[in-house]
C-alpha positions as CSV (number, residue, x, y, z in Angstrom):
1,X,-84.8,92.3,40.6
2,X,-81.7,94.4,39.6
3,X,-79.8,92.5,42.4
4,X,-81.0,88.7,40.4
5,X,-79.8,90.3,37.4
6,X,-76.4,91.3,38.9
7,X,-76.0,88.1,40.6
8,X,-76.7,86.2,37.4
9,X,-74.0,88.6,35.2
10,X,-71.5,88.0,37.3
11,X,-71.8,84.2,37.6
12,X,-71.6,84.2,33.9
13,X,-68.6,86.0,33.9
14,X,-66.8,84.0,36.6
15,X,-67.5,80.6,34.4
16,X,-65.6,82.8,31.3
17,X,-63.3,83.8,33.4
18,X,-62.3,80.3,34.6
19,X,-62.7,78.7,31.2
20,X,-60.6,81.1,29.5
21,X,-58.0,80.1,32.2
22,X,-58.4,76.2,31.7
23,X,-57.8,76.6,27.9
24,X,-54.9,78.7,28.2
25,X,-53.4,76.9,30.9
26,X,-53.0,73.8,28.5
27,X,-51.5,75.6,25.5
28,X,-48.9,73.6,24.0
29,X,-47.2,77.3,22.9
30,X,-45.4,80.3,24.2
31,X,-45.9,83.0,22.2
32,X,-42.5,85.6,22.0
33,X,-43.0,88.2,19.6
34,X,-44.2,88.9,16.2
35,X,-42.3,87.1,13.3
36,X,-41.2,90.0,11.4
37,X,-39.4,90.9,15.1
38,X,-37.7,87.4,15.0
39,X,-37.2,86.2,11.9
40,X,-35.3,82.9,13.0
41,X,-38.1,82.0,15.4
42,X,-36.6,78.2,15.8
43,X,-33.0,79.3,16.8
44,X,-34.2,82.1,19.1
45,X,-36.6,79.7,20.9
46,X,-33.4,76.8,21.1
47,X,-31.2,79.7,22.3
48,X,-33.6,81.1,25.3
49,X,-32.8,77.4,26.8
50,X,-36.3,77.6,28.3
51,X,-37.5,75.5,25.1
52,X,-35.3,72.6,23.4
53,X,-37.9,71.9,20.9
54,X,-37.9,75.1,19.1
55,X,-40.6,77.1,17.9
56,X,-42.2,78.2,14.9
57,X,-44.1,81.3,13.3
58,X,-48.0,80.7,13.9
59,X,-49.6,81.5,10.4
60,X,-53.0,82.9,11.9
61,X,-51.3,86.3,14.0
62,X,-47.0,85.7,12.4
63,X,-46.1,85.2,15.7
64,X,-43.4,83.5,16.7
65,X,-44.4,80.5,19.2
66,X,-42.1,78.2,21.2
67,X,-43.1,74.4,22.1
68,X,-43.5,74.3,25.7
């Protein structure tokens, strides 16, 4: 029985596990940094040349988020 129960905890934690990958795989963000860290977070987003569109501070956790 402890070998069902097992089996059955781990299944459940394979689906999380490849859930929580799916989600964050189609983030439109990339978080850098806090905001108080960078306070111009457009600019330094525009300057890494990884992300033309610039970024912006996320109100829920101030961080500072570039548009992928």
């Amino acid at each position: 029985m402890a070998a069902t129960f097992h089996s059955v905890i781990c299944k459940i934690l394979v689906i999380a596990m490849v859930c929580a990958a799916l989600l964050f795989s189609s983030a439109q963000y990339m978080c850098m940094g806090k905001c108080a860290d960078i306070p111009d977070c457009d600019n330094y987003c525009k300057t890494k040349g990884v992300y033309p569109k610039g970024g912006v501070c996320l109100p829920l956790h101030h961080y500072c988020c570039c548009y992928i």
